[in-house]
C-alpha positions as CSV (number, residue, x, y, z in Angstrom):
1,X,0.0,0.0,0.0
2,X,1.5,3.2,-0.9
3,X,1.4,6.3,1.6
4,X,-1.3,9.0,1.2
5,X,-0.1,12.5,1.2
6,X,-2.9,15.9,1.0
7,X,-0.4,18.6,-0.2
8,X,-1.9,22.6,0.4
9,X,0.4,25.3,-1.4
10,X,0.6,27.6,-4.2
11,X,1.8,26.1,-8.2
12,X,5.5,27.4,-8.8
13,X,4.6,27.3,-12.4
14,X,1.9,26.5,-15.1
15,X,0.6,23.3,-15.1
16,X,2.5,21.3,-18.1
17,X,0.2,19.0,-20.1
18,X,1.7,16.0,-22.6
19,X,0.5,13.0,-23.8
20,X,2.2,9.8,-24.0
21,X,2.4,7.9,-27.1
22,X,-0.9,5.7,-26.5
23,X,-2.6,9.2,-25.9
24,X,-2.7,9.1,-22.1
25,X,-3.0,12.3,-20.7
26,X,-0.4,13.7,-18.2
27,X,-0.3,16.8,-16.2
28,X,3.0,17.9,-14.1
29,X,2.7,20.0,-11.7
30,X,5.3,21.6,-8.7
31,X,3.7,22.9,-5.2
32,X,5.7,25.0,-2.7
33,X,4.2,24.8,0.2
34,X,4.8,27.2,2.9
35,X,4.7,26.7,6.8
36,X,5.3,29.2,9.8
37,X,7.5,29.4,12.6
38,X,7.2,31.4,15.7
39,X,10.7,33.5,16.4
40,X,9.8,35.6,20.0
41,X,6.1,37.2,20.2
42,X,5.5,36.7,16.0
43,X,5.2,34.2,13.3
44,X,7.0,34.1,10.5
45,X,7.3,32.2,6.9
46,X,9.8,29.8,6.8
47,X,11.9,28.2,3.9
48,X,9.0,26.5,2.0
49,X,8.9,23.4,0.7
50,X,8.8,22.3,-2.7
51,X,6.4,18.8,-4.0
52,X,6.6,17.6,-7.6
53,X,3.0,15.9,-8.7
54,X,1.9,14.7,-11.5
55,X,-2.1,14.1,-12.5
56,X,-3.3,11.5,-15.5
57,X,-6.4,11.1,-17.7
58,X,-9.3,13.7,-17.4
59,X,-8.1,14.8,-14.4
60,X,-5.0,16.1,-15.9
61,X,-6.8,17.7,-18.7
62,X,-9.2,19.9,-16.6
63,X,-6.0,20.8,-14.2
64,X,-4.1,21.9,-17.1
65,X,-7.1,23.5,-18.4
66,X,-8.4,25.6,-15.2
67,X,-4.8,26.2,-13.2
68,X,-1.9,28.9,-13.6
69,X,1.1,30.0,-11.7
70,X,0.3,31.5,-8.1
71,X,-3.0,29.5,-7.9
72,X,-3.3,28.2,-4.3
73,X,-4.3,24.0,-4.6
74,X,-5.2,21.4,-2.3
75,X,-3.6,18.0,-4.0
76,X,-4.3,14.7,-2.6
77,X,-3.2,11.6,-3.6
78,X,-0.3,9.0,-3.0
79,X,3.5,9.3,-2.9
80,X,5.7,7.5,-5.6
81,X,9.1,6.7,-5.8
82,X,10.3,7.7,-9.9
83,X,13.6,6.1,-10.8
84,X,15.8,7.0,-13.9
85,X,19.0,6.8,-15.8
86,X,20.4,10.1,-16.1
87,X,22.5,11.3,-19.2
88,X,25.5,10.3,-17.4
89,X,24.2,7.1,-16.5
90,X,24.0,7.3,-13.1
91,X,20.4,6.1,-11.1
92,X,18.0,8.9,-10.1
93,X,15.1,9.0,-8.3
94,X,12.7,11.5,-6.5
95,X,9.8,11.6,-4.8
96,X,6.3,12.6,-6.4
97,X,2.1,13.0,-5.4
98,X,0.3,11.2,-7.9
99,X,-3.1,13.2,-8.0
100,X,-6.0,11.5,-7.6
101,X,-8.3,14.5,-6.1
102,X,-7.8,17.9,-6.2
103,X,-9.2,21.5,-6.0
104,X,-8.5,25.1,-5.1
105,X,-8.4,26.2,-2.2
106,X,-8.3,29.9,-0.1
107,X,-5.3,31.0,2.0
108,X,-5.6,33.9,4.6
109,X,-4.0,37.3,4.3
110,X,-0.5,37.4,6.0
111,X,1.1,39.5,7.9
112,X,5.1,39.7,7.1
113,X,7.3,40.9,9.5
114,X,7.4,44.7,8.4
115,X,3.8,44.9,9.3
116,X,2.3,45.0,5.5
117,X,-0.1,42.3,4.1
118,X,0.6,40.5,1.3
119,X,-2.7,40.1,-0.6
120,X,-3.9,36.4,-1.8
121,X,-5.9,36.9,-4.8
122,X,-9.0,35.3,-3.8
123,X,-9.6,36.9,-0.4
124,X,-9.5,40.9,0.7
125,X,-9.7,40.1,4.4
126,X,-7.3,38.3,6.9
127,X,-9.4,36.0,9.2
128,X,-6.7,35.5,11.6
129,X,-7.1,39.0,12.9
130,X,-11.4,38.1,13.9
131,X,-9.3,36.3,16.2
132,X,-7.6,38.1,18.6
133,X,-5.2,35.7,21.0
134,X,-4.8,33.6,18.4
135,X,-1.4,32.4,18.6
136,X,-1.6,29.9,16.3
137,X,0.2,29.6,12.8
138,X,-2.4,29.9,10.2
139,X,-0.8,26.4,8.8
């Protein structure tokens, strides 16, 4: 059984669409995905991290079709081990989601450490701020 994995983050570039040679659809896809750590009284971002994905047959299509750069997903599938030769012959391998659900999703508004916002483009408000005492990361 292979290990399920939801992935929440923002697409580092446009989906990229191919077929294979018996027509299959195939839809790459990269995710950084951002987390928060608390240095003294404030939160703030930390190095993100990066999750190659990769979504097949109609799903693939419609991603392709209906996602750009910046858009913030919700990606949920299982994790895969890829292997390869490499051009110099040596093994390779990584680590990728293979998407079986998926869908867009809304982050909050937040705060960076100079005291602006930095505007998501689906939402106006920050929720975290209805919320006063919260001193939790909002993820």
């Amino acid at each position: 059984m292979l290990p399920r994995i939801t992935v929440i983050g923002r697409l580092t570039r446009d989906p990229e669409l191919r077929f294979t040679e018996s027509g299959a659809a195939v839809c790459g896809l990269s995710v950084a995905c951002n987390h928060r750590v608390k240095r003294g009284d404030r939160w703030e971002d930390a190095e993100p991290t990066y999750v190659d994905a990769a979504a097949f047959g109609g799903l693939a299509e419609a991603l392709a079709e209906r996602l750009r750069k910046g858009d913030a997903v919700m990606l949920a599938g299982t994790l895969e081990q890829e292997r390869w030769t490499g051009r110099d012959g040596s093994t390779r391998s990584r680590t990728k989601v293979r998407v079986e659900d998926a869908g867009s999703v809304i982050l909050p508004v937040r705060r960076d450490s100079g005291g602006t916002a930095s505007q998501p483009r689906q939402r106006p408000t920050d929720p975290w701020q209805a919320a006063p005492g919260n001193d939790q990361p909002p993820f």
